[in-house]
C-alpha positions in Angstrom: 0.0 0.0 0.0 1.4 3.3 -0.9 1.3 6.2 1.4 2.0 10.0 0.7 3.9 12.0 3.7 4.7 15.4 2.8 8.6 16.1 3.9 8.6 19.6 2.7 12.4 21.0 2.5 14.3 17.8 4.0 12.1 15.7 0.6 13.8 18.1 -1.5 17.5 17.4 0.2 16.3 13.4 0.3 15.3 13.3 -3.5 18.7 15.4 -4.4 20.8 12.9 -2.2 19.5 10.0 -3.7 20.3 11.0 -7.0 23.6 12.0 -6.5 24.3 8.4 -5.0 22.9 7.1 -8.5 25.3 9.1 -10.4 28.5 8.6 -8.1 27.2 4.7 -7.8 27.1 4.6 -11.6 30.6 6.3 -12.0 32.1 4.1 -9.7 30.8 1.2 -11.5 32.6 2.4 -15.1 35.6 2.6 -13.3 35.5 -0.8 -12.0 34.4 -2.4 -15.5 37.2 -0.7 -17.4 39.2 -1.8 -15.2 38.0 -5.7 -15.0 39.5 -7.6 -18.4 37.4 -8.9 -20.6 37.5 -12.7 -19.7 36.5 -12.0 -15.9 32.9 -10.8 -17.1 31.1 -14.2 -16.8 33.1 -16.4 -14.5 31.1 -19.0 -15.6 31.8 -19.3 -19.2 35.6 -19.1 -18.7 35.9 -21.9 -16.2 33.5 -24.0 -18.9 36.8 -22.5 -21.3 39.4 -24.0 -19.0 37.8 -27.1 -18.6 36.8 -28.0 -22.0 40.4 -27.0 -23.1 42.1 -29.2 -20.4 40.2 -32.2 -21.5 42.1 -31.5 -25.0 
């Protein structure tokens, strides 16, 4: 059930905080994924790699 309180001034500093987390959350993440190398994206599919080339 959704419920309305007004906040007045601290909403306004609330709404503004949270979306300044967003966009320092979403520049941290672009940092970190230039930084990761390509074959650690999926764990999974490069440990299916090793093993299917060390049965080779």
């Amino acid at each position: 059930m959704e419920f309305y309180v007004p906040l007045g001034c601290r909403g306004i500093v609330f709404r503004f905080g949270t979306f300044l987390i967003g966009i320092l959350g979403g520049i941290a993440y672009r940092k970190a994924a230039r930084r990761r190398s390509p074959a650690a994206s999926d764990p999974a599919a490069s440990l299916a790699l090793l093993e299917l080339l060390a049965l080779d």
